[in-house]
N, C-alpha and C positions, 0 to 999 in steps of 0.2 A: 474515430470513435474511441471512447475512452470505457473499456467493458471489465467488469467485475462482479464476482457474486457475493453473494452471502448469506448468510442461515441464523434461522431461525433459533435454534441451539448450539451451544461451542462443541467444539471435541468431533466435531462429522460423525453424528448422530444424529442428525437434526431431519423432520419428518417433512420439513417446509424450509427449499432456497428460493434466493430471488438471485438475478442476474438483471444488470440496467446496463442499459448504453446511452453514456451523455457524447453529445456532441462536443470537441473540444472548442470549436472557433467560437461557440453559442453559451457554453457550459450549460445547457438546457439539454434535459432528458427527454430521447425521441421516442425509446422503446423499452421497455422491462418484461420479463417474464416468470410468472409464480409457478413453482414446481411441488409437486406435492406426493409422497409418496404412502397416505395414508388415509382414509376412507373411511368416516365412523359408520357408516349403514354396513356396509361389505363385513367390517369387524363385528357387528350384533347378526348379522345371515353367518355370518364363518361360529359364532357360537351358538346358535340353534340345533348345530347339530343336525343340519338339513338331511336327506335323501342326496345323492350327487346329480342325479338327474335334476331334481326340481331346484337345488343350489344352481346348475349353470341355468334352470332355465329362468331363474330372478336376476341370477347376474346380467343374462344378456338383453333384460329390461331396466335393469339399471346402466345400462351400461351410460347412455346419455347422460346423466346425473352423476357420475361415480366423481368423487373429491380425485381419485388417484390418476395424476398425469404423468409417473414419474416412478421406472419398475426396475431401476440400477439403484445403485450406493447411492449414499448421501454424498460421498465426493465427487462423484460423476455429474449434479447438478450442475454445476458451474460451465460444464462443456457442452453439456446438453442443451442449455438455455441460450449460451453462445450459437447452435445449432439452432434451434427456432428461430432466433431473430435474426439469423445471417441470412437463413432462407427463406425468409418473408420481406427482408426489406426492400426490392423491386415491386413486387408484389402488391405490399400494404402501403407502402410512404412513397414509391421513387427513388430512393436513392441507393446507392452503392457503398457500402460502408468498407471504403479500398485501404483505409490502415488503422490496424486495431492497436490503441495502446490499452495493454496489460500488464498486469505484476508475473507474468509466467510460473505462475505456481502449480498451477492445471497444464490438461493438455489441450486447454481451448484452443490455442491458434493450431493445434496438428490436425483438430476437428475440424473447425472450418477450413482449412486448406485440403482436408481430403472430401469435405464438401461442394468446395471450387463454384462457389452459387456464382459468380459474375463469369464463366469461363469464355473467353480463354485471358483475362485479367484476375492476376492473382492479387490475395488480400497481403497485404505489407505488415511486417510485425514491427510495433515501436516498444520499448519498455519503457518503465517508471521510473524517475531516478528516483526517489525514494525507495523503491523498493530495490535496486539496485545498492544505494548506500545501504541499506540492512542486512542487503544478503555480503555484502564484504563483511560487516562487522560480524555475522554470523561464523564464517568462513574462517576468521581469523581465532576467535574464543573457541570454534573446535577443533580446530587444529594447535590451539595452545593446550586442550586437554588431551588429545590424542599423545603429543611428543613432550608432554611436564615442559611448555616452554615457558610459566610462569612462573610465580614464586617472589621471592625475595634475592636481591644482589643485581648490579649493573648490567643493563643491556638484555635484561626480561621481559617477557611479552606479557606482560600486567592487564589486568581490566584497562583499565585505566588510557594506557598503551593503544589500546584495542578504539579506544574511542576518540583516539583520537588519528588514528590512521585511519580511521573510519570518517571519519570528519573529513579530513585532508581527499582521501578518495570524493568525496561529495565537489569538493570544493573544486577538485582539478576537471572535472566535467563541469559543472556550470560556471567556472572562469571562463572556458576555452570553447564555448560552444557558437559556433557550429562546425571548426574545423576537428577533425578526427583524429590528426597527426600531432595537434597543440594536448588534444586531450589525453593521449597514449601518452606524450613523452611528461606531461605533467605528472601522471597517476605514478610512473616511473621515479621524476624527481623527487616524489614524497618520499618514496623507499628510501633511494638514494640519500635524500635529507639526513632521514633518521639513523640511520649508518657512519655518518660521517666524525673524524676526530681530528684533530692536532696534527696527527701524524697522516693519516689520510681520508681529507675532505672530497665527498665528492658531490660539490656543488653547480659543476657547471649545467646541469639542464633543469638547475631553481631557475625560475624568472628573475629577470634582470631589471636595474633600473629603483630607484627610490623610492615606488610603490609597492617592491617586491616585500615579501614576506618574509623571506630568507634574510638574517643579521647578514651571513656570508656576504651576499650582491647587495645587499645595503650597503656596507660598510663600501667598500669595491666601489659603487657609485659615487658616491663623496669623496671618493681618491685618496682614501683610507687603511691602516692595515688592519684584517678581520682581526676580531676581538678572540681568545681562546674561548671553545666549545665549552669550558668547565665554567663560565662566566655566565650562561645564559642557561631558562629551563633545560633539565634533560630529561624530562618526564617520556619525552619521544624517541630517545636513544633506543638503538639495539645492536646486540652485539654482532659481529660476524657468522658466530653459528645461530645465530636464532635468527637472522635478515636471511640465510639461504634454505632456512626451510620454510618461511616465508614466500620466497620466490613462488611458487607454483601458484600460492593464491593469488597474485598479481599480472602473472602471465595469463591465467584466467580469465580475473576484472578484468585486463587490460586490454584484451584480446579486440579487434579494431570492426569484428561482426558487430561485437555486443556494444560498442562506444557507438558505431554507426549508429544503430537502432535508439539514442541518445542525444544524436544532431538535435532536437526538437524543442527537448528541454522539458518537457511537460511531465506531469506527477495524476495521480489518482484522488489528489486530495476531495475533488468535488463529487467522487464515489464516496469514498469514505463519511464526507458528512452528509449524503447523504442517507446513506447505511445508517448512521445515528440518527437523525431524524423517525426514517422507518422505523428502528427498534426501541422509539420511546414513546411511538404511539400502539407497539405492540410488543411487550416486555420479553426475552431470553428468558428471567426465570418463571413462565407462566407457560401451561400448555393453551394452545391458540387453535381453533377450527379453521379450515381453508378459508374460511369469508372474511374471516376477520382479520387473515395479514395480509387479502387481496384488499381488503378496504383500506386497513393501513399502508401498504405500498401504494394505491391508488391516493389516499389522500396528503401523503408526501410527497408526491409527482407532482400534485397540485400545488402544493405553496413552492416547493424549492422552483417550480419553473415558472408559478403567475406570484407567488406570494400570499399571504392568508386572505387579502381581500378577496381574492376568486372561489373565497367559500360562499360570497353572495350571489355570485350565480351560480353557484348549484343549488344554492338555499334556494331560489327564484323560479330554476327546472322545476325542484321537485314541490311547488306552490309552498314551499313555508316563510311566512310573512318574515318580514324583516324591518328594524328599525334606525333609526344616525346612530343611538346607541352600540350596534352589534359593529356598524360601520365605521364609527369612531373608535373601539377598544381596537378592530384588527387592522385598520390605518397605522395605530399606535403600534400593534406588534411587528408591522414591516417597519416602521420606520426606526424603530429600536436597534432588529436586526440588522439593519444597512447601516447606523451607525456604529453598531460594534462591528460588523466586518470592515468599516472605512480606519478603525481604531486600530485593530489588530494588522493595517499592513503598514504603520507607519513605524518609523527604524528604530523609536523607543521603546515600541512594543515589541518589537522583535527581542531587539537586548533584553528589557525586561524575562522575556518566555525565556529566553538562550541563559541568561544568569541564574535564576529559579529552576530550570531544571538541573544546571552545575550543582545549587546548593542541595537540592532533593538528594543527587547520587551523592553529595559528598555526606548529608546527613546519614544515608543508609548506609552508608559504607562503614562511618565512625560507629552507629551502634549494631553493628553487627561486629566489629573486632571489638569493641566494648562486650558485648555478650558473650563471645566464643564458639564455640561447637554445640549449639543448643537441639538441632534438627538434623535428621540423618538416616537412612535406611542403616538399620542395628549397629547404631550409634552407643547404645548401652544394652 
């Protein structure tokens, strides 16, 4: 299962999380859960000004009815929700949901493991490689603000720098997977890469061979002498002191738990749109009633798993007539949709997205040193 939350407002203030679990082999959503930590009737009896007595004794006739399922933090939804549906799914569906892939940003898989609902089989933790590539590049930008390892002059750990060690990190797990040893000594090679000079290359654990990436083993394969390092980009270079304070982030990434949990390959991407969908039919900047982001989650379960034409049979449950008209516009809208997702995984589109967002950072970059120091906690 591929499990994730999300909220209703940014900044975990949010009065209303959702947590889904899609199936990864199916990418169809089996289970979700709406969490809700607010309750407009409780909030008009809490300002009445009741009696205490005659307050609990409305509360515990409301209690059936109460919007509030949900009496921790707003960051505690996400593990909470993991908790409902780990411990229903024999239950409700039949199944065992025996490895959760997560972004680990909660402590949902420590919850469900000290829930232990299939015992004595424990639940498997997988991670995201996306969210594994962002926690490198995060990793690395704040450790270049902790130690000044930026700036200006050869062999600095630059934005720039940063994104693309960050990149190489992505790339040395999904070249090498499924094996764990190819992927460590890859994540490795990239450091190594970027280290490397004239006076000492340390190329030998780049891949080899005429597909390889590395000028180094390129050249080498065509029975060549390597070209000097000053000849080709060195946008990637670093120096010796700034590659060993580096190390520790790498020993980290690198570390052979966290790659295992990686063998799989799989991402969160088909949470995440669905996460959009949800909050476009119930908008972040509007305050929303519990019904209405159950209906919104409910009615984006429905198209991302049958598609918009399954709005005609619920139009049909609930007798509202229907015509080829309504059947013909949301024909059109699935078949729209399937052909921009058929668009978007072909390799021009990829390039396309991969070059457009180069030009985005490089635009921002240029007018922000074009502006200067314009924004700034007592900047002036």
């Amino acid at each position: 299962m591929s499990f994730d939350g999300t909220w209703q407002k940014r900044g975990f203030t949010s009065l209303y999380g959702v947590g889904v679990c899609i199936d990864v082999l199916t990418g169809l959503v089996v289970d979700y859960c709406v969490l809700s930590k607010y309750c407009h009737a409780c909030k008009l009896a809490e300002a009445r000004d009741l009696p205490a007595g005659e307050l609990a004794v409305w509360k515990q006739e409301h209690a059936p009815d109460c919007c509030k399922n949900h009496h921790l933090s707003s960051k505690a939804m996400e593990q909470e929700a993991a908790k409902v549906m780990w411990g229903r799914s024999v239950e409700k569906f039949g199944f065992r949901y025996v490895d959760m892939l997560s972004d680990g940003d909660s402590t949902a898989y420590k919850t469900v493991c000290d829930l232990n609902p299939y015992n004595p089989q424990q639940v498997k933790k997988l991670e995201c490689v996306n969210h594994a590539h962002k926690r490198m590049g995060t990793a690395l930008r704040k450790l270049t603000k902790e130690h000044r390892l930026g700036g200006r002059g050869v062999g600095r750990l630059t934005e720039k720098k940063c994104d693309s060690l960050q990149n190489f990190y992505r790339g040395a797990i999904l070249d090498n997977i499924p094996d764990v040893e190819k992927m460590r000594n890859a994540v490795w090679a990239s450091l190594y890469h970027s280290m490397s000079t004239d006076d000492a290359p340390h190329h030998r654990q780049c891949p080899e061979g005429m597909e390889s990436r590395c000028f180094y083993q390129k050249a080498l394969a065509r029975g060549e002498e390597p070209d000097s390092h000053h000849n080709h980009p060195s946008h990637t270079f670093l120096s010796t002191e700034v590659a060993h304070k580096v190390i520790p982030v790498y020993r980290r990434m690198a570390d052979q738990t966290l790659l295992r949990r990686m063998t799989h390959g799989g991402t969160q991407n088909t949470n995440e749109c669905l996460n959009a969908m949800i909050w476009a039919r119930c908008p972040k900047t509007s305050f929303m009633g519990l019904k209405r982001v159950q209906g919104s989650v409910a009615r984006a379960v429905c198209i991302f798993n049958e598609g918009a034409t399954e709005l005609i049979n619920l139009m049909n449950r609930l007798y509202v007539n229907t015509s080829y008209v309504t059947l013909d516009h949301l024909s059109r809208k699935d078949n729209k949709r399937m052909n921009k997702a058929d668009a978007a995984t072909t390799a021009g589109a990829r390039r396309h997205r991969k070059a457009s967002a180069i030009q985005r950072r490089l635009n921002m970059r240029e007018e922000e040193a074009r502006d200067g120091p314009v924004y700034g906690a007592g900047l002036h």
